[in-house]
N, C-alpha and C positions, 0 to 999 in steps of 0.2 A: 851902086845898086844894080841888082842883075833882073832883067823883067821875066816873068811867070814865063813860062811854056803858053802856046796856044788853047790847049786842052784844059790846063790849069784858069786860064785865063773866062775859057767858057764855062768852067765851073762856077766858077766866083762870080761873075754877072749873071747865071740862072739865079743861083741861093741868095745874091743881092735883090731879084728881083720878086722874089718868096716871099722877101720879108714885109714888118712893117714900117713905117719911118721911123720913128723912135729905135727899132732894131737893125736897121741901113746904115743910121750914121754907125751906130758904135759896131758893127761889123767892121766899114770903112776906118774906121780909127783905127782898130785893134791891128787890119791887117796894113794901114799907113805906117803904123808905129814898128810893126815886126820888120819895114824893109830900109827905116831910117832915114837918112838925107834923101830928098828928093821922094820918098814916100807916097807923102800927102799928094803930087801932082799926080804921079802916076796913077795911083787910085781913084782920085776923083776922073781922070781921063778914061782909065776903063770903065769905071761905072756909072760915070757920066752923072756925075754930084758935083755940086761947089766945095773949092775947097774949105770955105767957110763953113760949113756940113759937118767934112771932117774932123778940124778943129772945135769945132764945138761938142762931137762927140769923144773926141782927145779928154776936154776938160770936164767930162761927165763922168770918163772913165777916172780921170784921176783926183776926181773930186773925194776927199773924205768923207762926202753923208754916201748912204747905200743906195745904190739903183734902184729904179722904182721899177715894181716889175708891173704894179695896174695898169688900168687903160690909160691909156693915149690923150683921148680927148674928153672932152665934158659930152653927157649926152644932152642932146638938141631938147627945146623944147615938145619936139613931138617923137614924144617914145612910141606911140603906137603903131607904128610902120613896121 
């Protein structure tokens, strides 16, 4: 496995840090996946995730039910904020 360019590098942790959890792991997965063995470290070392993160967004991506694209969390008891 060949590591990203610097530039490349500081892309990918800006647009990691855009997102939101739910969109971070499977970011991390998608580009853990495209660089194969030793992957998952390197990603989670650049973007500073566990790699338990990545692997679970591994298994989201290659889960047969469809992504869920709603919210994230349940909202709180106090919606009126």
């Amino acid at each position: 496995m060949e590591d990203y360019s610097a530039a490349v590098e500081g892309q990918m942790v800006r647009f990691y840090r855009s997102l939101k959890e739910r969109d971070r792991r499977r970011y991390a997965a998608v580009e853990a996946v495209k660089l194969g063995h030793g992957g998952i470290e390197y990603v989670s070392r650049l973007l500073g995730c566990d790699p338990k993160t990545i692997g679970r967004g591994i298994s989201e991506l290659e889960s047969e039910d469809q992504l869920a694209t709603d919210g994230q969390r349940k909202k709180g008891a106090d919606e009126s904020r």
